[in-house]
DRENLOMI-329955 format. One record per atom (N, C-alpha, C, O): residue in one letter; residue number from 1; x negated, y, z; atom name. Coordinates in Angstrom, 1 decimal. Layout:
BEGIN
  res    n       X       Y       Z  atom
    A  NUM       X       Y       Z    CA
...
REM end
This chain:
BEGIN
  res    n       X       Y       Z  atom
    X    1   -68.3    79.7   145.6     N
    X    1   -67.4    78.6   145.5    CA
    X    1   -68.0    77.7   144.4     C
    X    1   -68.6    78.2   143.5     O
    X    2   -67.8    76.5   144.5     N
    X    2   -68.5    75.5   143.7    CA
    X    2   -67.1    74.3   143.5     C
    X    2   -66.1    74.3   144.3     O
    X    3   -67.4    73.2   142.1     N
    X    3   -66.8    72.6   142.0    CA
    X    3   -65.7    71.5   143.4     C
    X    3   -64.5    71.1   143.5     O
    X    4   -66.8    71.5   144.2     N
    X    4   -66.2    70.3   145.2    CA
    X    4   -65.4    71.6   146.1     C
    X    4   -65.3    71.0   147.2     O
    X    5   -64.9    72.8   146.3     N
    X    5   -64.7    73.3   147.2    CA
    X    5   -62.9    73.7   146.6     C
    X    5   -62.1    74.3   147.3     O
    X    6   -62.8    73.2   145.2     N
    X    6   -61.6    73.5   144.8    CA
    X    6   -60.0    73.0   145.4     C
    X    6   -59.0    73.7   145.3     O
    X    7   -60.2    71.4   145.9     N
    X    7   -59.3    70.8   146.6    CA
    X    7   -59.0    71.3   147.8     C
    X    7   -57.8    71.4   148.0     O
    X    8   -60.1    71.8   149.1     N
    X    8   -59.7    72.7   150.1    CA
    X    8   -59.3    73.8   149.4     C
    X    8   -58.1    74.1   149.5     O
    X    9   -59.7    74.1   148.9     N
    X    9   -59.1    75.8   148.2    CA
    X    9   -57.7    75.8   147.5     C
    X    9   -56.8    76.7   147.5     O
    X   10   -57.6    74.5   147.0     N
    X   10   -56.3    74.3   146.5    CA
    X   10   -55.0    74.4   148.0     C
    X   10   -53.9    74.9   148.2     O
    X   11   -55.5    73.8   148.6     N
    X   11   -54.6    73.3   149.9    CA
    X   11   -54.4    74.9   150.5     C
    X   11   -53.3    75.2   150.8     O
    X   12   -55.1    75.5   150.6     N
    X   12   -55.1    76.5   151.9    CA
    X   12   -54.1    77.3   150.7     C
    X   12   -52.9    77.5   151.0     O
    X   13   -54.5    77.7   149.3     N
    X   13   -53.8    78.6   148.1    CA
    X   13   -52.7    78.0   148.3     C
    X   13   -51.8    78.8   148.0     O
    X   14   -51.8    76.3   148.6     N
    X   14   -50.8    76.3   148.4    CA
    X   14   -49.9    76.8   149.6     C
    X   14   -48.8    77.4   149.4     O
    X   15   -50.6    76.6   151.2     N
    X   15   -49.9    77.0   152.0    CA
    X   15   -49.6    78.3   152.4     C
    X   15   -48.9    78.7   153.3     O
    X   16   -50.4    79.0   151.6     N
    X   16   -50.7    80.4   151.4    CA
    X   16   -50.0    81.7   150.7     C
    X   16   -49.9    82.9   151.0     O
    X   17   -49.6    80.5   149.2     N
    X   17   -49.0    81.7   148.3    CA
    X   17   -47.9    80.2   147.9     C
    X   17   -48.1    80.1   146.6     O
    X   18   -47.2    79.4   148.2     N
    X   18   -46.4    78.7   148.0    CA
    X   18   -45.5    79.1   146.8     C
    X   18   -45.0    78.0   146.4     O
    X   19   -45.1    80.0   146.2     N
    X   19   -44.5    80.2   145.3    CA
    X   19   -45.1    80.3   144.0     C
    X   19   -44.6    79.8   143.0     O
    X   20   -46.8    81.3   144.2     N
    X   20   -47.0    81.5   143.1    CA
    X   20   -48.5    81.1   142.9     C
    X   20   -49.3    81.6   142.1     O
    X   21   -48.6    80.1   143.8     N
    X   21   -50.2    79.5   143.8    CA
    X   21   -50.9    79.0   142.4     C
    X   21   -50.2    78.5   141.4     O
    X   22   -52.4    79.2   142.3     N
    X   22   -52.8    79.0   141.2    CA
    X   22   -52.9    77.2   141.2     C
    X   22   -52.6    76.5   142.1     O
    X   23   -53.4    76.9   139.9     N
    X   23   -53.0    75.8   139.8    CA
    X   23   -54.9    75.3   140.0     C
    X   23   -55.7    76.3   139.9     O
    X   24   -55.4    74.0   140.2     N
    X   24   -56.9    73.6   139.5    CA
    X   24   -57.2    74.0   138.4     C
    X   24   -58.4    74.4   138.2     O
    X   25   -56.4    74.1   137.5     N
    X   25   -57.1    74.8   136.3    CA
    X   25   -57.1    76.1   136.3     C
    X   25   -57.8    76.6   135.4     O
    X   26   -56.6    76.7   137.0     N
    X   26   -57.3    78.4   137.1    CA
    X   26   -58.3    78.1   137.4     C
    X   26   -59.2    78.2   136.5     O
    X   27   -58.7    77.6   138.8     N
    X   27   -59.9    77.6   139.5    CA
    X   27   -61.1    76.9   138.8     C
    X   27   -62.3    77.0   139.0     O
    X   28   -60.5    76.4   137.8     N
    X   28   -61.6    75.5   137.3    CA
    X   28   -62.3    76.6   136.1     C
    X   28   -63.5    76.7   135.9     O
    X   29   -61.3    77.2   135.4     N
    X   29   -61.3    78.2   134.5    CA
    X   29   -62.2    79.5   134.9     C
    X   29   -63.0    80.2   134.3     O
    X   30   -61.8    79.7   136.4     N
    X   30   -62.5    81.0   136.7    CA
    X   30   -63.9    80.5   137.1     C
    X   30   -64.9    81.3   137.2     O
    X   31   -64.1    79.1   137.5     N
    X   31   -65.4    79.2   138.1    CA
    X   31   -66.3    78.6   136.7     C
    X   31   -67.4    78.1   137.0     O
    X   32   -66.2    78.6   135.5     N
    X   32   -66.8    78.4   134.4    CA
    X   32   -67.3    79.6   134.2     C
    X   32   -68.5    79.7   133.8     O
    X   33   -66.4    80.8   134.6     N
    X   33   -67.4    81.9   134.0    CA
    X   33   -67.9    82.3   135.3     C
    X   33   -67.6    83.5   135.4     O
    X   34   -68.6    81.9   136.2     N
    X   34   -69.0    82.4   137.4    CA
    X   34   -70.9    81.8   137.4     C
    X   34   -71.7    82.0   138.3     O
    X   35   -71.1    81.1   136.1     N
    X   35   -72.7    81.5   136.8    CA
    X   35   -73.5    81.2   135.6     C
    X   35   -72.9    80.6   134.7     O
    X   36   -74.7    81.4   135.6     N
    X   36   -75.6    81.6   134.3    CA
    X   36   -75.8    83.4   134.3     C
    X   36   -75.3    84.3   135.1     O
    X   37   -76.6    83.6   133.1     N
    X   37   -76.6    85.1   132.4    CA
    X   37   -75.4    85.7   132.3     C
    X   37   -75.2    86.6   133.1     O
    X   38   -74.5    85.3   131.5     N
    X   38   -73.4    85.9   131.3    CA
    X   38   -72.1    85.6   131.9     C
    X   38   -71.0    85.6   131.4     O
    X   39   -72.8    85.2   133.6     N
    X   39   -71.4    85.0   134.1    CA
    X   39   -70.6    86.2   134.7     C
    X   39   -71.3    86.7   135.6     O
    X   40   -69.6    86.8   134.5     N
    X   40   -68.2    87.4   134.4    CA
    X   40   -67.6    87.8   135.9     C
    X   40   -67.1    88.9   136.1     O
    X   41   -67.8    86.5   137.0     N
    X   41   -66.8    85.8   137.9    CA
    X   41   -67.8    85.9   139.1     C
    X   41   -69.0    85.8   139.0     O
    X   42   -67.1    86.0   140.1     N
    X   42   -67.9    85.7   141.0    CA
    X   42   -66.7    85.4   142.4     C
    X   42   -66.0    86.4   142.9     O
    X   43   -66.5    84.1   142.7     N
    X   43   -66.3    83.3   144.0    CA
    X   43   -66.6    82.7   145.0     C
    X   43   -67.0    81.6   145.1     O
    X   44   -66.3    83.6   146.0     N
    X   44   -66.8    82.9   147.5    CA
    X   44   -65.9    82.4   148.0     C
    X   44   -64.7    82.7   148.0     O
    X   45   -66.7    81.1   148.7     N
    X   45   -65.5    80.4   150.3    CA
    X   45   -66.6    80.6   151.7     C
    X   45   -67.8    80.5   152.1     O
    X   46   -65.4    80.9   152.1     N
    X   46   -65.8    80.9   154.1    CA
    X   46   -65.7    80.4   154.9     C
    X   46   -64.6    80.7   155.6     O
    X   47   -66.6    79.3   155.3     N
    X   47   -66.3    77.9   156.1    CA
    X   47   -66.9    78.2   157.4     C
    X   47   -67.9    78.9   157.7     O
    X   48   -65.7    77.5   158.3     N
    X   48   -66.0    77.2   159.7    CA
    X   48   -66.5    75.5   159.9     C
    X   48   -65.9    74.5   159.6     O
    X   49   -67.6    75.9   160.5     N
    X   49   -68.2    74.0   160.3    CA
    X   49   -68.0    73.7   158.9     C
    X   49   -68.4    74.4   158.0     O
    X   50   -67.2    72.3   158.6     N
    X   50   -66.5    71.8   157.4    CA
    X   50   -65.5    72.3   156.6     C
    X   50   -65.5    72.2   155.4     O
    X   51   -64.6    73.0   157.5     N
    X   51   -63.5    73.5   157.1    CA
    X   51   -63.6    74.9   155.9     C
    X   51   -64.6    75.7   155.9     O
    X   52   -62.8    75.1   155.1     N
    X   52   -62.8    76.3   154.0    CA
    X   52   -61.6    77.3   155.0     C
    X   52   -60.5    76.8   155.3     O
    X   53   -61.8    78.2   155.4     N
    X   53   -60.9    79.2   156.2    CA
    X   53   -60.8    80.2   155.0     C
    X   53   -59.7    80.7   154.9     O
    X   54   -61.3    80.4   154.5     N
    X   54   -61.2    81.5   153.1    CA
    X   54   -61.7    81.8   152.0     C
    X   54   -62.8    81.3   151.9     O
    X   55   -61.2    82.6   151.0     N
    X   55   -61.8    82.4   150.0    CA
    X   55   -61.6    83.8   149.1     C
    X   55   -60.9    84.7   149.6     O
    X   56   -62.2    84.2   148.0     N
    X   56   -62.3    85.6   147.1    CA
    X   56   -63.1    85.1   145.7     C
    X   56   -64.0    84.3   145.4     O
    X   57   -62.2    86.0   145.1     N
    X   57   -62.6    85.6   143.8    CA
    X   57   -63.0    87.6   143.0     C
    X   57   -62.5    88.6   143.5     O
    X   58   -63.6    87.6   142.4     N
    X   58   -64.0    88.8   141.4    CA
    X   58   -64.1    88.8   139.6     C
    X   58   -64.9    88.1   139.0     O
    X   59   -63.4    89.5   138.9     N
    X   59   -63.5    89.0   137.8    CA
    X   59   -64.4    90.9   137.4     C
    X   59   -64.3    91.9   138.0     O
    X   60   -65.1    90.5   136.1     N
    X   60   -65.5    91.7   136.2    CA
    X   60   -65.4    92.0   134.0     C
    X   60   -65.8    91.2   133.2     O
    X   61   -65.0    93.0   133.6     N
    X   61   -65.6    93.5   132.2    CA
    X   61   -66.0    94.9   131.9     C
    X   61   -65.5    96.0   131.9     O
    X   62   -67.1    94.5   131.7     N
    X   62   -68.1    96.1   131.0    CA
    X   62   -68.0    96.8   132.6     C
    X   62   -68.4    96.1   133.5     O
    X   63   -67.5    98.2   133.0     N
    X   63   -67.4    99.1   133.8    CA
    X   63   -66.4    98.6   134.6     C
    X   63   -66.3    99.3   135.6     O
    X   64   -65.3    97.3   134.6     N
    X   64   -64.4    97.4   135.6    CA
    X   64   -64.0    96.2   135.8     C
    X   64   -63.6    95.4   135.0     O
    X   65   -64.0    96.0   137.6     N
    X   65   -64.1    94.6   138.0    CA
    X   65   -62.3    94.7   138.8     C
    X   65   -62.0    95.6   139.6     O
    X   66   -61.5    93.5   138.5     N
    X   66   -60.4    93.3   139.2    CA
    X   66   -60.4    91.9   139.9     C
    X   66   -60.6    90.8   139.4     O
    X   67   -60.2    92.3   141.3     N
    X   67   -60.2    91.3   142.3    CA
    X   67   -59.3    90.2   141.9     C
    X   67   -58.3    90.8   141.4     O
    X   68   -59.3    89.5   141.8     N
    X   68   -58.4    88.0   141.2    CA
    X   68   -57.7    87.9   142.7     C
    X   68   -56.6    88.3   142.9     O
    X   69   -58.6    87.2   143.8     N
    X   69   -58.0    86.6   145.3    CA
    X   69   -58.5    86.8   145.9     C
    X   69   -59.6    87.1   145.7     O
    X   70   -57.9    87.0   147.3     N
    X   70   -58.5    86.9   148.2    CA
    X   70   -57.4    86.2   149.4     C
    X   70   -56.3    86.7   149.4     O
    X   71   -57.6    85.3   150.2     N
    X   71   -56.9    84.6   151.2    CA
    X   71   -57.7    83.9   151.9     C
    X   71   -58.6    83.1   151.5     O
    X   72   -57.1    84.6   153.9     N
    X   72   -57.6    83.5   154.5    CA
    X   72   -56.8    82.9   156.1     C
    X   72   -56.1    83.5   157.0     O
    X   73   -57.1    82.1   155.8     N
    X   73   -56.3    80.7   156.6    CA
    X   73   -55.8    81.6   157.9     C
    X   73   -56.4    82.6   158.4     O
    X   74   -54.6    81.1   158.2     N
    X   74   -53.6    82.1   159.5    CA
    X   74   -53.7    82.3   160.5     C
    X   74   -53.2    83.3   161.1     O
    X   75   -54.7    80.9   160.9     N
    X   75   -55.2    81.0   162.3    CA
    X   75   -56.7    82.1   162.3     C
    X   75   -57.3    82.4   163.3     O
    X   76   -57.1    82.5   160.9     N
    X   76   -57.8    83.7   161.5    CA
    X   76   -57.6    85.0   160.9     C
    X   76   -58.3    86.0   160.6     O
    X   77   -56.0    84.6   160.8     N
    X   77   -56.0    86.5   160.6    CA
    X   77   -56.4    87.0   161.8     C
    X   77   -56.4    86.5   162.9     O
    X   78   -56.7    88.4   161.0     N
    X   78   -56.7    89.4   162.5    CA
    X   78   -58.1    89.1   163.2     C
    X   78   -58.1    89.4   164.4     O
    X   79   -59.3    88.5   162.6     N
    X   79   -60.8    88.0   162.6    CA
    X   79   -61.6    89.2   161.8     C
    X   79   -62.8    89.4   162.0     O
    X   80   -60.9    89.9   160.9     N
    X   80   -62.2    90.4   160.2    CA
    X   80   -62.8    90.2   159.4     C
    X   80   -63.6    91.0   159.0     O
    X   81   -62.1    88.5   158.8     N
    X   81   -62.8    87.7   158.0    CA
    X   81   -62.2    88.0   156.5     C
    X   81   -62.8    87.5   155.5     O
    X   82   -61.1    89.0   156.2     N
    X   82   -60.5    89.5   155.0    CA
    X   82   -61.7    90.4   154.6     C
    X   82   -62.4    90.3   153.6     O
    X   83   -61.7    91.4   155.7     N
    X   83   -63.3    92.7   155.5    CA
    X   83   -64.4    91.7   154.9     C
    X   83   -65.0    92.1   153.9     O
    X   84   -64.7    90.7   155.3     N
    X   84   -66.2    90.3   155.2    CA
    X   84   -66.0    89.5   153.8     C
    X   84   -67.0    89.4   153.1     O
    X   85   -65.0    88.9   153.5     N
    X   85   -64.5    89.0   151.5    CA
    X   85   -64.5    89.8   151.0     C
    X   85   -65.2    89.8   150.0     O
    X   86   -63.9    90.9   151.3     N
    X   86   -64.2    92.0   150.6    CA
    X   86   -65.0    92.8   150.3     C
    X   86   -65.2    93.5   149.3     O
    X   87   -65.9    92.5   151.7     N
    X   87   -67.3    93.3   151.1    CA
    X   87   -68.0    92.6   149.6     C
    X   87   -68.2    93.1   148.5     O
    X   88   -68.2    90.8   150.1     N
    X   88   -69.1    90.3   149.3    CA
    X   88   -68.4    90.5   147.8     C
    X   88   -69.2    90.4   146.8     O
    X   89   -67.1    90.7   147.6     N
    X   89   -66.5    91.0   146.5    CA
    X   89   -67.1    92.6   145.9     C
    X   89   -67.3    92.9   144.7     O
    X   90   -67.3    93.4   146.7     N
    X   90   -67.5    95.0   146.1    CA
    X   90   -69.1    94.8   146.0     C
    X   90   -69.5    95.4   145.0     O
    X   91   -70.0    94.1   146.8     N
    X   91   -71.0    93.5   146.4    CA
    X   91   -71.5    92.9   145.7     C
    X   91   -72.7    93.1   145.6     O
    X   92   -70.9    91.9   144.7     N
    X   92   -70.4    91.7   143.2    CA
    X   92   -70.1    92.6   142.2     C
    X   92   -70.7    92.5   141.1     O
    X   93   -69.2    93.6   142.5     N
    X   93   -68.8    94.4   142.1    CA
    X   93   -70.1    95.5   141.5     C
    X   93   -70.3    95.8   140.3     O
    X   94   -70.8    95.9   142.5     N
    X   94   -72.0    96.9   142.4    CA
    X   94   -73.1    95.9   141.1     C
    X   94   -73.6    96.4   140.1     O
    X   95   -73.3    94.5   141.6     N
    X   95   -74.1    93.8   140.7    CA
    X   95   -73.9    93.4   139.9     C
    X   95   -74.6    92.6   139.4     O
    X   96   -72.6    93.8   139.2     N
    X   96   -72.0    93.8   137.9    CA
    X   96   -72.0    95.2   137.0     C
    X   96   -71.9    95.5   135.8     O
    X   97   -72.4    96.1   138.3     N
    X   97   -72.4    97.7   137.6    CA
    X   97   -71.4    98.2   137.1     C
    X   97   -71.3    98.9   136.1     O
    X   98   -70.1    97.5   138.3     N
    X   98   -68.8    98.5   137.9    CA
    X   98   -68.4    99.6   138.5     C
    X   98   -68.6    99.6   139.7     O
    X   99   -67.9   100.5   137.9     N
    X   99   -67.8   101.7   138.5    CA
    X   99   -66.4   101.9   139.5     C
    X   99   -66.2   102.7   140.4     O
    X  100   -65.4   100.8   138.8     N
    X  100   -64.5   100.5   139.4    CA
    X  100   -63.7    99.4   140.1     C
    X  100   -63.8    98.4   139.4     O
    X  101   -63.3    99.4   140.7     N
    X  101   -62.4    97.8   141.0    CA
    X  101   -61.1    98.0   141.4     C
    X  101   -60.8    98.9   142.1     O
    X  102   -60.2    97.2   140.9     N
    X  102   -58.8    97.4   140.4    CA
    X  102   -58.5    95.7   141.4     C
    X  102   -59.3    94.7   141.4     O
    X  103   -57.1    95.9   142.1     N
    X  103   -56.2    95.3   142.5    CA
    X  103   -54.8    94.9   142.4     C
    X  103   -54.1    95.7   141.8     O
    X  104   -54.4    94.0   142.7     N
    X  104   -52.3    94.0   142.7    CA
    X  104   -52.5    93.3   144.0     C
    X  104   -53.0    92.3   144.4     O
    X  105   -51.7    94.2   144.3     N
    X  105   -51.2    93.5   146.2    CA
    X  105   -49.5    93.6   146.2     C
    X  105   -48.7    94.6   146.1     O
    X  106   -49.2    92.4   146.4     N
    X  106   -47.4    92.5   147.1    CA
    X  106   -47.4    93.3   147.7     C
    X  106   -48.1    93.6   148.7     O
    X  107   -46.2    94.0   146.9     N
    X  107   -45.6    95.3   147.8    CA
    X  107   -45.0    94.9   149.1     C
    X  107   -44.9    95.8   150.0     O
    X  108   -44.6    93.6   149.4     N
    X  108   -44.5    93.4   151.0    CA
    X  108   -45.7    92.8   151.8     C
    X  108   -45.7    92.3   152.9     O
    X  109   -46.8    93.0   151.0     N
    X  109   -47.8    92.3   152.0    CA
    X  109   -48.6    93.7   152.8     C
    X  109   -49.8    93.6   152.8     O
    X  110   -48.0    94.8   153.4     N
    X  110   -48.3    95.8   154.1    CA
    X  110   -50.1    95.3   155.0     C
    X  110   -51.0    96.0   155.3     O
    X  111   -50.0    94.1   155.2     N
    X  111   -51.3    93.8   156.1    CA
    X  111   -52.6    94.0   155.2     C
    X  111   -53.7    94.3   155.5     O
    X  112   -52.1    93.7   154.0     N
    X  112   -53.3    93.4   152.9    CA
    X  112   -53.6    94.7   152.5     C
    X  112   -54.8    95.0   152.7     O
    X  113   -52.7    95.9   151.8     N
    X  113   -52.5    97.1   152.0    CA
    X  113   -53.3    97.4   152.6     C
    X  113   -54.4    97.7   152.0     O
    X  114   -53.4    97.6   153.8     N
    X  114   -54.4    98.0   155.0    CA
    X  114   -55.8    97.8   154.9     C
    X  114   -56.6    98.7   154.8     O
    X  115   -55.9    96.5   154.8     N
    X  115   -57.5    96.2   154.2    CA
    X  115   -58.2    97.4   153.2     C
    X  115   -59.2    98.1   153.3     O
    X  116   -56.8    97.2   151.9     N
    X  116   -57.7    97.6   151.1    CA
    X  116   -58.0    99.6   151.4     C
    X  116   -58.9   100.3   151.2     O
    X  117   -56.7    99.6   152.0     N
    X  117   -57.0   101.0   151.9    CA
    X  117   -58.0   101.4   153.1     C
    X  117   -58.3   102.6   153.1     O
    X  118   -58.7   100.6   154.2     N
    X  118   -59.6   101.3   154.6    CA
    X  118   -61.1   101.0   154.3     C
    X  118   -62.1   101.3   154.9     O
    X  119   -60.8   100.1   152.7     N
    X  119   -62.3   100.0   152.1    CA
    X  119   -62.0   101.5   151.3     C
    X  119   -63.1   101.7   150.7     O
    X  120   -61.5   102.3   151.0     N
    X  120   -61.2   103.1   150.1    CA
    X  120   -60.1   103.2   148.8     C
    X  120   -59.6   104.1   148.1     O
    X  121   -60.0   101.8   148.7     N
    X  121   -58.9   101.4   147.8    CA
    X  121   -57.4   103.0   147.9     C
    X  121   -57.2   103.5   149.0     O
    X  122   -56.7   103.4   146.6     N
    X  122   -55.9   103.9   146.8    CA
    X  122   -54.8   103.5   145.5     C
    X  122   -55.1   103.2   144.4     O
    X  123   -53.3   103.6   146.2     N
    X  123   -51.9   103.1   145.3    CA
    X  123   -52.2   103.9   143.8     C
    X  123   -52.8   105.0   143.7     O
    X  124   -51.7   103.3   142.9     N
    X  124   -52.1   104.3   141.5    CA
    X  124   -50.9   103.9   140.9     C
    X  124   -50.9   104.3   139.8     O
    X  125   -49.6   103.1   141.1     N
    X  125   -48.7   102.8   140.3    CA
    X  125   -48.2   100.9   140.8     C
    X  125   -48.9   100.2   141.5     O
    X  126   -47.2   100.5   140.4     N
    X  126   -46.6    99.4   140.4    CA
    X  126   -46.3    98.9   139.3     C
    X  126   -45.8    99.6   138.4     O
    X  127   -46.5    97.3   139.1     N
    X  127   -46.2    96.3   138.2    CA
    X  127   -44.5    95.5   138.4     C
    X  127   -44.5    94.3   138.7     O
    X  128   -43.6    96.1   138.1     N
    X  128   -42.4    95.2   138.4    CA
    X  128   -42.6    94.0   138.0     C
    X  128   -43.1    93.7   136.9     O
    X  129   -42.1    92.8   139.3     N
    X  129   -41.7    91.5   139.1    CA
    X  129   -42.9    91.3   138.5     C
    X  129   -42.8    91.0   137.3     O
    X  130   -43.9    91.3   138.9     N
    X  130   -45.8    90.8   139.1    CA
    X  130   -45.6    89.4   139.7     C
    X  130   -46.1    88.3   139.3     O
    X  131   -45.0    89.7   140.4     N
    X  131   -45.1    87.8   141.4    CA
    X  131   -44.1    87.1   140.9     C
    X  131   -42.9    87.4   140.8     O
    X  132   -44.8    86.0   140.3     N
    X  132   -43.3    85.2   139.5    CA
    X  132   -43.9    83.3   140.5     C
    X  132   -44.9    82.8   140.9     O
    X  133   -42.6    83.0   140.6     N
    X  133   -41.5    83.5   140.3    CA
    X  133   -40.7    84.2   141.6     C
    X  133   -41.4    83.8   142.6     O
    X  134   -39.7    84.9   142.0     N
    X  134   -39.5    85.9   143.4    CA
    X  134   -39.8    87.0   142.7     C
    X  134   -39.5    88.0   143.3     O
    X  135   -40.3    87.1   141.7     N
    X  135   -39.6    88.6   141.2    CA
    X  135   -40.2    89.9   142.3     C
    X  135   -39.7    90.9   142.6     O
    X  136   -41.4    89.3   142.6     N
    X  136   -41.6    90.6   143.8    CA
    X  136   -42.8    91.1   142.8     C
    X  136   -43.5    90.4   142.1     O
    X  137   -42.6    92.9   143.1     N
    X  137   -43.6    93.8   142.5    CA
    X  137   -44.7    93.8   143.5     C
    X  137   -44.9    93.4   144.6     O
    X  138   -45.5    94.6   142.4     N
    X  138   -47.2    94.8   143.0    CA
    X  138   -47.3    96.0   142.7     C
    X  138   -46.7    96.6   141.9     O
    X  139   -48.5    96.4   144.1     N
    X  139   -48.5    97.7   144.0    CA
    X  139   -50.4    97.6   143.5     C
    X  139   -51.3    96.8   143.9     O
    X  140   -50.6    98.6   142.5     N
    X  140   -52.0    98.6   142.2    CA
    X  140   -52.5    99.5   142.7     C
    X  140   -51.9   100.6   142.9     O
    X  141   -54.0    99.2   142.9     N
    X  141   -54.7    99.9   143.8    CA
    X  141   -56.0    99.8   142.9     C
    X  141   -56.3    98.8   142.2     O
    X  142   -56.8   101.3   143.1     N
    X  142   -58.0   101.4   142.3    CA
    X  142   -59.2   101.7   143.6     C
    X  142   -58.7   102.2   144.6     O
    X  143   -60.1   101.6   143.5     N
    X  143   -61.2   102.0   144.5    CA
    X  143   -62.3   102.3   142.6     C
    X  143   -62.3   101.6   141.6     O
    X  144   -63.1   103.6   142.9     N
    X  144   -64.0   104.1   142.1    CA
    X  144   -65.2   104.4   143.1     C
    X  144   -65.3   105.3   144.0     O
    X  145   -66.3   103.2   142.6     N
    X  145   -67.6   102.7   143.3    CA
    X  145   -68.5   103.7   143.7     C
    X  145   -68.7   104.5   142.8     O
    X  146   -69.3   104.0   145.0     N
    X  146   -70.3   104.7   144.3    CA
    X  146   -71.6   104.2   144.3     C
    X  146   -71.7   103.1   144.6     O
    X  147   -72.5   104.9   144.0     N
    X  147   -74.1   104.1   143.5    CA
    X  147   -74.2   103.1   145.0     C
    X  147   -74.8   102.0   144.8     O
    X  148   -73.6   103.1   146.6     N
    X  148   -74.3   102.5   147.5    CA
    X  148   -73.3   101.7   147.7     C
    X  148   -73.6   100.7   148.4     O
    X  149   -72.2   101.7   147.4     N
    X  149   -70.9   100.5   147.5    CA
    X  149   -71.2    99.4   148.4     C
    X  149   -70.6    99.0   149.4     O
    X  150   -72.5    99.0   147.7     N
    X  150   -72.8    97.6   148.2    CA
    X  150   -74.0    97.7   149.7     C
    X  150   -74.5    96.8   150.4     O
    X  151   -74.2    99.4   149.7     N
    X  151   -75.1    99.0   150.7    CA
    X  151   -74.7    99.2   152.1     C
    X  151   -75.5    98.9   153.0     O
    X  152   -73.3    99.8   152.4     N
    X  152   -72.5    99.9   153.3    CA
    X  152   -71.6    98.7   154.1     C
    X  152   -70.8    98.8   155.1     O
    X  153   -72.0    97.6   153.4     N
    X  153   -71.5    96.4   153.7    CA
    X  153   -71.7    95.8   155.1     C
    X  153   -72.8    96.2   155.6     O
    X  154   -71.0    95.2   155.6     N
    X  154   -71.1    94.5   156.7    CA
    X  154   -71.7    93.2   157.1     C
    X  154   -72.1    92.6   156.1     O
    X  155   -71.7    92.7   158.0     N
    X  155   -72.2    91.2   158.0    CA
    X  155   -71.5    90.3   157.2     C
    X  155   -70.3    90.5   156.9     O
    X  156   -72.4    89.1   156.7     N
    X  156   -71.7    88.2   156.4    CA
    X  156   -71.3    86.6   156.5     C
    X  156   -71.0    85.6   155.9     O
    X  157   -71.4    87.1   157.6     N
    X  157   -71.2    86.0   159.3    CA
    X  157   -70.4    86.6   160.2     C
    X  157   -70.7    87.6   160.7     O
    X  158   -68.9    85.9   160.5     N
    X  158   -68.2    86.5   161.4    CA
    X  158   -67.1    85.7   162.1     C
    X  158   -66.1    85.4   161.5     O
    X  159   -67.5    85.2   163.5     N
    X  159   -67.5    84.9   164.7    CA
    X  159   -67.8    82.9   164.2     C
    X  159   -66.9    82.0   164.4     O
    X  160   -69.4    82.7   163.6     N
    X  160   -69.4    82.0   163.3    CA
    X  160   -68.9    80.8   161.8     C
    X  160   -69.1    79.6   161.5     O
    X  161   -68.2    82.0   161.1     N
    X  161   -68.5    81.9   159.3    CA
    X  161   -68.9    81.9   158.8     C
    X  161   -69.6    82.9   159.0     O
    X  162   -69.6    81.0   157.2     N
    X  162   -70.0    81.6   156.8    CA
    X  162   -69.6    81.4   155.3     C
    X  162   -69.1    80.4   154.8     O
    X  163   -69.9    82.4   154.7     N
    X  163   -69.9    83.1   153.5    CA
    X  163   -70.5    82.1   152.2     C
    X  163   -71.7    82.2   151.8     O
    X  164   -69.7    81.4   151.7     N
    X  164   -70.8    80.8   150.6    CA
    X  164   -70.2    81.1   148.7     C
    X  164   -69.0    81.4   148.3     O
    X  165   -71.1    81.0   148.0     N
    X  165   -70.5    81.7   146.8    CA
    X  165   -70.8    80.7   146.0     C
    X  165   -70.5    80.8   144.8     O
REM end
């Protein structure tokens, strides 16, 4: 993800999480520490042609990286295209040399759940009233890396996506 990709990213994050969408200045915030030596962050978008269909964010310190975002556009759920964020995020993950990666998923978002738990992700506990405002809890989820995390990964092209960071 790069400066100019923030306004699509904004648009899709507001139709997306309407209540509790990040604002430009997160995005602007997170992608400051996303490159150089000591960058921290690591965000991808997944464009069809012109269009931003999705997007993932990674934040990482010392041994333990927590996923910030991940969303993608409605007309392709059920694409495959959440897996193929996910990888390049645990992919991040390994080149940060964390041992772990930590999540919060809405306790009613059951579809996202799924994702994580068939990367290995497992429930470790809940955050009451996490999603503000709606007052909805999160359920946290830990996945503990191992040395090939990143080499089990999948394509990162899918049905004509692609993957840019």
């Amino acid at each position: 993800m790069r400066w100019w990709d923030i306004d699509p990213v904004l648009e899709l994050e507001k139709d997306l999480f309407p209540e509790d969408a990040w604002s430009r200045g997160m995005f602007w915030s997170e992608l400051a520490h996303s490159r150089g030596p000591e960058a921290t962050r690591r965000y991808v978008v997944a464009e069809e042609g012109e269009r931003i269909v999705g997007y993932a964010g990674l934040a990482s310190a010392g041994e333990l990286a927590d996923v910030q975002t991940i969303a993608v556009a409605r007309d392709h759920w059920g694409t495959g295209l959440g897996s193929v964020l996910l990888t390049e995020l645990l992919r991040a993950a390994t080149a940060f040399e964390c041992a772990e990666v930590m999540l919060e998923c809405r306790i009613d978002n059951i579809r996202a759940q799924k994702l994580y738990e068939r990367f290995g992700f497992e429930a470790i506990g809940f955050r009451r009233g996490y999603y503000q405002p709606g007052n909805v809890d999160a359920l946290v989820m830990r996945l503990t890396t191992a040395s090939d995390s990143g080499s089990a990964a999948v394509s990162t092209s899918e049905r004509g996506t692609e993957i840019n960071g």
